[in-house]
C-alpha positions as CSV (number, residue, x, y, z in Angstrom):
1,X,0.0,0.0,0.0
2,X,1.1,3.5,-0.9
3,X,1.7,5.3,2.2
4,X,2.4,9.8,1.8
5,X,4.0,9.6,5.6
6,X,4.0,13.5,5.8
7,X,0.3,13.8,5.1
8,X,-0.3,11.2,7.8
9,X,1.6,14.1,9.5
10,X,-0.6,16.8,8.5
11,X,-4.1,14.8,8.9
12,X,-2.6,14.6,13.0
13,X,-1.7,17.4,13.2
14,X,-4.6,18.7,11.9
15,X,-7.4,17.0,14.4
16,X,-5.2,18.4,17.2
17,X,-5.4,21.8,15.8
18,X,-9.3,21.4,15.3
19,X,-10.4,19.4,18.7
20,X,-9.2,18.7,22.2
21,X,-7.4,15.5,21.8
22,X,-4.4,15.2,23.5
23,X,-1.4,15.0,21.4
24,X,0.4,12.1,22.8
25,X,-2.8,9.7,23.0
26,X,-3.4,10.8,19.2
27,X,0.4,10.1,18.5
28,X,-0.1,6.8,20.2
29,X,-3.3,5.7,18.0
30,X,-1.5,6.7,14.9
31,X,1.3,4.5,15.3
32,X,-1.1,1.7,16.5
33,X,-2.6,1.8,13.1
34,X,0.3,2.2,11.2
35,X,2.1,-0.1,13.3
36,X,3.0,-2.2,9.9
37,X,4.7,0.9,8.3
38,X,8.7,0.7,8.2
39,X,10.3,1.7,11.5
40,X,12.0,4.6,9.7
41,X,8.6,6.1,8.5
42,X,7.7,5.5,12.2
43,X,10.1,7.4,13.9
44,X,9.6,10.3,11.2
45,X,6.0,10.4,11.8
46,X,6.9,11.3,15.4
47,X,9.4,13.2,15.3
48,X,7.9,16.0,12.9
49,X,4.4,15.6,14.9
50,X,5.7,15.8,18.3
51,X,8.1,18.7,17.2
52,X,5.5,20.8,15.1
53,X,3.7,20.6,18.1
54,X,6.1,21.4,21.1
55,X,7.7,24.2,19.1
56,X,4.1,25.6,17.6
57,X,4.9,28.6,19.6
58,X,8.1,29.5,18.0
59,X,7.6,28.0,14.5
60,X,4.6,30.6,14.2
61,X,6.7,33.6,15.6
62,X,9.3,32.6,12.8
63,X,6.9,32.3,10.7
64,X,5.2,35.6,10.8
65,X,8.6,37.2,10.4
66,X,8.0,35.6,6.4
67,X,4.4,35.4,5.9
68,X,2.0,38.7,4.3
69,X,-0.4,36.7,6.4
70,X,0.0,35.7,10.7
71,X,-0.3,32.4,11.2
72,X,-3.7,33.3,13.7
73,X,-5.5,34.1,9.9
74,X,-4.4,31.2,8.4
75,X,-6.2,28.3,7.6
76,X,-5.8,25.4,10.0
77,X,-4.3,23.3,7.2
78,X,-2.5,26.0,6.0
79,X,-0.7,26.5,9.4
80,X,-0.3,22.8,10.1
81,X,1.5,22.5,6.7
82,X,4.1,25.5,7.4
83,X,4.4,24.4,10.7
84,X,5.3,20.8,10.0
85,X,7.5,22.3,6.7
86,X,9.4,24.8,8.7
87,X,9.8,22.1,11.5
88,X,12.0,19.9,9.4
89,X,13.4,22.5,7.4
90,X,15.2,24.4,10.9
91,X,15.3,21.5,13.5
92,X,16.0,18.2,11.3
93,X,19.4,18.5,8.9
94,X,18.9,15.6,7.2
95,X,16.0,17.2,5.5
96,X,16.9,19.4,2.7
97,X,14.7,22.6,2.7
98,X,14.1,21.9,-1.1
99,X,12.4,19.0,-0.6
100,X,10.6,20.5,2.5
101,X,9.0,23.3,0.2
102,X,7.6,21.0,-2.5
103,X,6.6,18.3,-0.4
104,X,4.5,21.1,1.3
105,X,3.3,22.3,-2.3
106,X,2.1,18.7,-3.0
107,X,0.2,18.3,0.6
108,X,-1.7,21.7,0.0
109,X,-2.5,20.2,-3.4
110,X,-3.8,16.6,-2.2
111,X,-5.3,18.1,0.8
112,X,-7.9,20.2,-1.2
113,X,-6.4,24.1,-0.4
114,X,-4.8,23.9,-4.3
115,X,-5.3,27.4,-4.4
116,X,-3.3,28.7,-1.6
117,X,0.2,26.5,-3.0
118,X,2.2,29.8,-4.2
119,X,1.4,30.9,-1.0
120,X,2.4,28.2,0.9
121,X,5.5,28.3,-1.5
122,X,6.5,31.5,-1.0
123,X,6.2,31.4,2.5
124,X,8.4,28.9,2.5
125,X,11.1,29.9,0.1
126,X,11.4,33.3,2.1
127,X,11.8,30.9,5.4
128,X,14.5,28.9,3.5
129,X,16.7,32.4,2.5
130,X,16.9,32.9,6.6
131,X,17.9,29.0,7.5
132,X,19.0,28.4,11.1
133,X,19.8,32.4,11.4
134,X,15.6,32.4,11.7
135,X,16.1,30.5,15.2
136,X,18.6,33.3,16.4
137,X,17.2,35.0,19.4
138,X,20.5,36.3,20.9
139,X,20.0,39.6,20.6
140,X,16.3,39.9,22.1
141,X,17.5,41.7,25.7
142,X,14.4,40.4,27.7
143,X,15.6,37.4,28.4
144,X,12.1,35.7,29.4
145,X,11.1,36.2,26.0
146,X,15.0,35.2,24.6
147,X,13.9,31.7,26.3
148,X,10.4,31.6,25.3
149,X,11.0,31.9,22.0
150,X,14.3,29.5,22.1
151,X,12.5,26.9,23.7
152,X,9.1,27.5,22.6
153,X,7.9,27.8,25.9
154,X,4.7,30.4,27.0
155,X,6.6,33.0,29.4
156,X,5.0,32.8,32.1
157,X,5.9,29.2,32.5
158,X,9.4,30.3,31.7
159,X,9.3,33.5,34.0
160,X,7.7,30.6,36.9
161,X,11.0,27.9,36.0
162,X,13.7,31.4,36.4
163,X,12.0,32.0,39.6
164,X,11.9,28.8,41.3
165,X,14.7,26.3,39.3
166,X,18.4,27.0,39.5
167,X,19.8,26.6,35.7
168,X,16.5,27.2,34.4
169,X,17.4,27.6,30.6
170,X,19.3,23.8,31.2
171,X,15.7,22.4,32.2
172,X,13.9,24.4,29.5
173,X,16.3,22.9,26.7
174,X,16.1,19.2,27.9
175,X,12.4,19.6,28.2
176,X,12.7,20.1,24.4
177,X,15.0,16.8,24.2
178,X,13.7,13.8,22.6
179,X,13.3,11.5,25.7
180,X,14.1,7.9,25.3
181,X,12.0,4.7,25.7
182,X,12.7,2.7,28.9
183,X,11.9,-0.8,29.3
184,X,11.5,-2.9,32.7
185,X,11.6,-6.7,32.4
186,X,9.8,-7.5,35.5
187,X,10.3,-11.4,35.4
188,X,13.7,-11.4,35.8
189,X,13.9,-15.3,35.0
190,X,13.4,-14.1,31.8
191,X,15.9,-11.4,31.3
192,X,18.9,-13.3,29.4
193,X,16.4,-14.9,27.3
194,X,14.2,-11.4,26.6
195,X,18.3,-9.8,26.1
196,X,19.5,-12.3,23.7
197,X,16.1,-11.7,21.7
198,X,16.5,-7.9,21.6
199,X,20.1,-8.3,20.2
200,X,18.9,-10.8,17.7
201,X,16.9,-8.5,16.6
202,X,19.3,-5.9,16.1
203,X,17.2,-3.3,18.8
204,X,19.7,-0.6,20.0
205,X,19.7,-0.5,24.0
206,X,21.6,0.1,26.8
207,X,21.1,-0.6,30.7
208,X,19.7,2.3,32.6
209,X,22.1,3.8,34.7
210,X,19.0,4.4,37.4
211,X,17.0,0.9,37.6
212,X,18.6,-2.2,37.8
213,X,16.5,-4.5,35.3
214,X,15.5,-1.2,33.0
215,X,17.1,-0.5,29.6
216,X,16.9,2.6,27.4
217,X,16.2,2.6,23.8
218,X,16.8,5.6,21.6
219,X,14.3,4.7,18.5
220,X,11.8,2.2,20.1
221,X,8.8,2.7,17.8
222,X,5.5,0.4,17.9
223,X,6.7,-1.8,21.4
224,X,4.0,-4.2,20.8
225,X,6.3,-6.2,18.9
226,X,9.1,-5.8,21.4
227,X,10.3,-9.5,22.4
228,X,8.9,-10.0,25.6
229,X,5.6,-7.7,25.4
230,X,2.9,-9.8,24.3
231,X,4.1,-13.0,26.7
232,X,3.8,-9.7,29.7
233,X,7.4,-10.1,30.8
234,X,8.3,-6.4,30.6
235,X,6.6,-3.2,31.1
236,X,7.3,0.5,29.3
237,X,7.6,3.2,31.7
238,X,10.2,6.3,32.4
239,X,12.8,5.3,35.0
240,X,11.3,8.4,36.7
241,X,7.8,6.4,37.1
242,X,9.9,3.2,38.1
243,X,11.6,4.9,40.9
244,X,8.1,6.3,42.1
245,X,6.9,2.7,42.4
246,X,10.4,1.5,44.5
247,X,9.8,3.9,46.7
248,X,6.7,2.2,48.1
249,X,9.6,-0.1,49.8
250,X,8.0,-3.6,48.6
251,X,9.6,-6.2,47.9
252,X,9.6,-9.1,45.5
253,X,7.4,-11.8,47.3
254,X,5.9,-9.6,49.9
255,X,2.2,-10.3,51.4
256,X,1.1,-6.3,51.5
257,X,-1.6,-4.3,50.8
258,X,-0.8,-1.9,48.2
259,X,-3.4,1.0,47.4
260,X,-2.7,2.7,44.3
261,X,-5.3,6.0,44.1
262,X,-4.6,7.4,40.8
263,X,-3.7,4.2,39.0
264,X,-3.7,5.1,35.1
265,X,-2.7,3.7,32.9
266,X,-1.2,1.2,35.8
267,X,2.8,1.0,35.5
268,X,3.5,1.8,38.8
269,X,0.4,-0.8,40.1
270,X,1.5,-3.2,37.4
271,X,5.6,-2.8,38.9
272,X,4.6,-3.8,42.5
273,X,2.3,-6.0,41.6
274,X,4.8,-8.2,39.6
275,X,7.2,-7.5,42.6
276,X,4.5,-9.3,45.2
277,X,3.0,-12.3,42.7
278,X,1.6,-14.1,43.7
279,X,1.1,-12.4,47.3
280,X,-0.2,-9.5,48.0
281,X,-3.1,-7.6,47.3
282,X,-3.3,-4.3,44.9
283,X,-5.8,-1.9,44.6
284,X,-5.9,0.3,41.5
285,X,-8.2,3.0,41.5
286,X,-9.0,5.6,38.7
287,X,-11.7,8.2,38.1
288,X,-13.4,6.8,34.4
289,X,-13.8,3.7,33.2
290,X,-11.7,4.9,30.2
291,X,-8.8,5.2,32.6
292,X,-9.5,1.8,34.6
293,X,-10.2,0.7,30.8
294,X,-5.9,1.2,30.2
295,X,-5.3,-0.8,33.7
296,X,-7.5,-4.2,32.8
297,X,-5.3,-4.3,29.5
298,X,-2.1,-3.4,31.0
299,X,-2.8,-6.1,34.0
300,X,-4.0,-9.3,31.9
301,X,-1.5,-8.5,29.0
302,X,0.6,-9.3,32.4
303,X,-1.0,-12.0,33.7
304,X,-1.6,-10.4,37.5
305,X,-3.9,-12.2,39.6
306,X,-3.4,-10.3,42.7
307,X,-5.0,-6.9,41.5
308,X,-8.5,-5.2,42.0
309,X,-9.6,-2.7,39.7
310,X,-12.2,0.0,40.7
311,X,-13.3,3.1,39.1
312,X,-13.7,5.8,42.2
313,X,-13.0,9.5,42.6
314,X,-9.9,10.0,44.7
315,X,-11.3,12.7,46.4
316,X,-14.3,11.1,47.6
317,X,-13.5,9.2,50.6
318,X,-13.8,5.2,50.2
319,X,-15.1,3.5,54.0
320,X,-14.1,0.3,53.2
321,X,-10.5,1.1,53.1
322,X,-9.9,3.0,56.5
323,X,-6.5,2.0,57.6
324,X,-6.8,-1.5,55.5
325,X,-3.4,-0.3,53.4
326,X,0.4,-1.3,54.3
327,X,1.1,1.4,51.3
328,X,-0.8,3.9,49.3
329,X,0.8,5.7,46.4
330,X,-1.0,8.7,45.8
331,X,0.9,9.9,42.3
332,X,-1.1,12.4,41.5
333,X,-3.6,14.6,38.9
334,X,-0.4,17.8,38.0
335,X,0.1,20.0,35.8
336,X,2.7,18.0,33.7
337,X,5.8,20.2,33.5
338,X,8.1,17.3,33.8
339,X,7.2,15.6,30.7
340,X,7.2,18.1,28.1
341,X,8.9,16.0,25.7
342,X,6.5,13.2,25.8
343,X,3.1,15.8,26.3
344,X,4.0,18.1,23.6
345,X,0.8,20.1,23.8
346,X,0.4,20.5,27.6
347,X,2.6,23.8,27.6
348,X,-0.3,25.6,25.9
349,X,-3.3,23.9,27.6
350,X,-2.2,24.6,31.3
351,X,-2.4,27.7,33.0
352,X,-1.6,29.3,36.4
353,X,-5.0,28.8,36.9
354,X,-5.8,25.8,36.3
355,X,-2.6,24.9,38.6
356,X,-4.1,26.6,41.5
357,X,-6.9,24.1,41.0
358,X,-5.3,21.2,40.8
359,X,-3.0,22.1,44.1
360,X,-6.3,22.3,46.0
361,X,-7.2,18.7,44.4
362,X,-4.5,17.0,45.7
363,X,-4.6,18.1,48.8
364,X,-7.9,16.4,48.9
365,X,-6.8,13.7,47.6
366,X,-3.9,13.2,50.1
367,X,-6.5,13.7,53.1
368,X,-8.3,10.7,52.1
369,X,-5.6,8.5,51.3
370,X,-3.7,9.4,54.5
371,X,-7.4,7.5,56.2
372,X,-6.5,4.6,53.9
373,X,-2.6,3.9,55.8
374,X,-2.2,1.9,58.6
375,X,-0.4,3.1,61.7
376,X,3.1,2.6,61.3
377,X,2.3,2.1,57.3
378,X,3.8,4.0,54.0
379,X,2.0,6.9,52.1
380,X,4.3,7.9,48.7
381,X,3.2,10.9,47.0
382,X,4.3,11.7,43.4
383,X,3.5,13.9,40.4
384,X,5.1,14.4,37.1
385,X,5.6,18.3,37.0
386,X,8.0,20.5,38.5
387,X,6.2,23.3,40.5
388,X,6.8,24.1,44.3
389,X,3.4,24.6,44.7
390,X,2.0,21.4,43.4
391,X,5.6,19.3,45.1
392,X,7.7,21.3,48.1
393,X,4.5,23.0,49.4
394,X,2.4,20.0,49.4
395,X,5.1,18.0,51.2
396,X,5.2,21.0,53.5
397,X,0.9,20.8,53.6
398,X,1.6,16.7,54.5
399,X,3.8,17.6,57.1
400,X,1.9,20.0,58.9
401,X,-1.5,19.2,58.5
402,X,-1.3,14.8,58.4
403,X,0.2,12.1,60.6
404,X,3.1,11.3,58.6
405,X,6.7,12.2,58.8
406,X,9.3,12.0,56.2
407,X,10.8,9.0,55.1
408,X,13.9,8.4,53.7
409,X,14.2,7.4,50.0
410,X,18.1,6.6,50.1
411,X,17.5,3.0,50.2
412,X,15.6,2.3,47.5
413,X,16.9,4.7,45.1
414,X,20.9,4.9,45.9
415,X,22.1,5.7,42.5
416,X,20.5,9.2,42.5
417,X,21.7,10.0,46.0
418,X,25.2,10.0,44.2
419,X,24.5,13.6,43.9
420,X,23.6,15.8,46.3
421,X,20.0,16.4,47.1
422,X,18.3,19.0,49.3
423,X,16.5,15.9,51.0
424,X,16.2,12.2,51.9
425,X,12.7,12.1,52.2
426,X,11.6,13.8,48.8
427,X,13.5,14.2,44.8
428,X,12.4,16.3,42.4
429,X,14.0,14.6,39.3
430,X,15.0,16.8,36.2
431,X,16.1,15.9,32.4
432,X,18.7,17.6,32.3
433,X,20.2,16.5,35.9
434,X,18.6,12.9,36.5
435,X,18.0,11.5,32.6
436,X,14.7,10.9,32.8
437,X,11.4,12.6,33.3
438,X,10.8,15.9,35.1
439,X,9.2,13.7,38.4
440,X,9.1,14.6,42.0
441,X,8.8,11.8,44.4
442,X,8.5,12.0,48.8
443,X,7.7,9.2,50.7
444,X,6.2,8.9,54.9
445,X,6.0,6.9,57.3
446,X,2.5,7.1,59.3
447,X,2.7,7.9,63.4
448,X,1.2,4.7,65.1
């Protein structure tokens, strides 16, 4: 079958221009559909779509600076088809910028706006005189918008990262960095065998210098036919999430109770629940059955048989639980802000807002899960942002206001305590420092 991978592209790009999905979910579908399409294709696909959409923000400025016409008055296929042009013409070098401009002149012909082709052409050949000198900001003096429009980032998230992150243009550009794939092989009778099969198949992968049993891969594209995926031997998760779930302190064979309040799509449940099999008892809990809907596949692809799955609003209170929990992981509803790269559109949907909100969420949520821990038992709260507010403060809120008292993490995540941290009881993780997602981690113990 005759496959035009760029206007697969633009056809993405374009339903998340015209409706609310969310880009990575969409991204994901895509690639399940296309999942017969060379790996090459593959990783192109994602590359231009995830880029065109993390650095919308700054392609449009750049843009503008070439257009008769702002990209606001374009046509939504008109700016998807510049975007994703300009995209590969200033941020990928192996594609030439000839070939960028008349594959964008064919797409606006297939993709009924003939008409507007010598626009789209011009636009383009004017974008193409300026090359990389278009992405030279240097000599902007305000130096939140010098970043904002480096990093394609909306300035008050940039103005909130100077404020409150030392090295904050090092974050902002590995938030921009194309993350790598990490893979956990949780039966770990299985790992020379699931090892021998990647390198058979020529997969590139190293060991991840975090997890012990993790492995990074730098082009991992359709992982369903990863050796070792369908027979539920591994699981896909960032180190980040990995290290969220060896915090709860379980260990392989133990006969816990394990509450997991904000369970989608179920690594972390899935992780300890591998760890106790066939002991133990988890509970995974999510608010829609479209959520839970991610955990049943993820469990029985796994073969678990010591997991419960329940949809329930974390921040109603759940009777039946009241102290029944050894350890509750509370990772929690955040803004985001650690995992740019994989959530390319989150840096235009969230606002300060809308952050406020969610703050005041999970504190409710901690309040009832903090009911759910036994005396003497193990609360971990988690999110994947970086934001005092939604991480320092809300350790500070669990501190004052519940009965727990820190914890230390040392133990079960040594390798990162290599460096120096402000504390043993909490981590906020960043790309550029840590090699992994932007994740904040704390864990209690609960007075008895």
């Amino acid at each position: 079958m005759n496959i035009n991978i760029r206007e697969i592209i633009a056809q993405t790009l374009y339903t998340l221009e015209t409706s609310d999905r969310k880009s990575h979910l969409l991204i994901r579908d895509v690639l399940d559909k296309y999942d017969w399409l060379p790996g090459r294709d593959k990783a192109f696909f994602k590359r231009v779509t995830e880029g065109s959409v993390s650095m919308k923000l700054t392609l449009d400025h750049v843009l503008d600076r070439v257009s008769k016409k702002p990209m606001a008055k374009c046509k939504p296929m008109i700016r998807v088809i510049l975007r994703m042009s300009a995209y590969q013409m200033l941020y990928m070098d192996k594609v030439p910028g000839s070939a960028a401009v008349n594959e964008a002149v064919k797409l606006c012909g297939k993709l009924s706006v003939k008409e507007l082709c010598p626009f789209v052409n011009a636009v383009l050949r004017n974008l193409s005189k300026l090359g990389k000198e278009a992405l030279d900001f240097s000599g902007i003096s305000d130096n939140i918008k010098r970043l904002s429009l480096t990093y394609s980032m909306p300035e008050w998230i940039v103005s909130m990262f100077v404020k409150e992150q030392p090295e904050a243009e090092s974050l902002l550009k590995a938030l921009n960095e194309r993350s790598t794939t990490t893979v956990y092989i949780a039966d770990e009778e299985k790992r020379t065998e699931i090892l021998s099969a990647w390198k058979e198949s020529g997969l590139d992968f190293e060991e991840s210098p975090l997890v012990d049993g993790a492995y990074r891969f730098e082009a991992l594209e359709g992982a369903k036919t990863l050796p070792g995926f369908n027979e539920g031997h591994i699981l896909i998760m960032d180190e980040s999430s990995m290290i969220a779930a060896l915090a709860t302190g379980i260990q392989k064979g133990d006969d816990l109770t394990f509450l997991d309040c904000c369970a989608a799509p179920g690594g972390k449940s899935a992780f300890v629940a591998k760890k106790m099999m066939p002991k133990g008892k988890v509970y995974s809990r999510d608010l829609s059955e479209n959520k839970t809907g991610y955990l049943s596949e993820n469990f029985e692809r796994l073969k678990l048989t010591n997991t419960e799955i329940k949809v329930w609003d974390a921040t109603e209170l759940d009777d039946s639980l009241l102290e029944a929990a050894d350890v509750v992981l509370v990772d929690a509803p955040c803004s985001g802000l650690g995992v740019l790269g994989k959530k390319s559109d989150v840096r235009y949907n969230i606002s300060n807002e809308a952050m406020k909100e969610i703050s005041g969420i999970q504190k409710m949520i901690l309040e009832n899960a903090a009911k759910y821990v036994k005396p003497g038992g193990i609360l971990v709260y988690s999110t994947c942002t970086i934001h005092r507010a939604e991480n320092e403060r809300t350790v500070k809120y669990i501190l004052d206001k519940l009965p727990f008292t820190g914890d230390s993490l040392k133990p079960f995540a040594p390798k990162l305590f290599e460096k120096e941290r402000e504390c043993e009881y909490m981590l906020q993780l960043r790309p550029d420092r840590d090699g992994c997602d932007g994740f904040f981690i704390s864990r209690f113990v609960k007075s008895k």
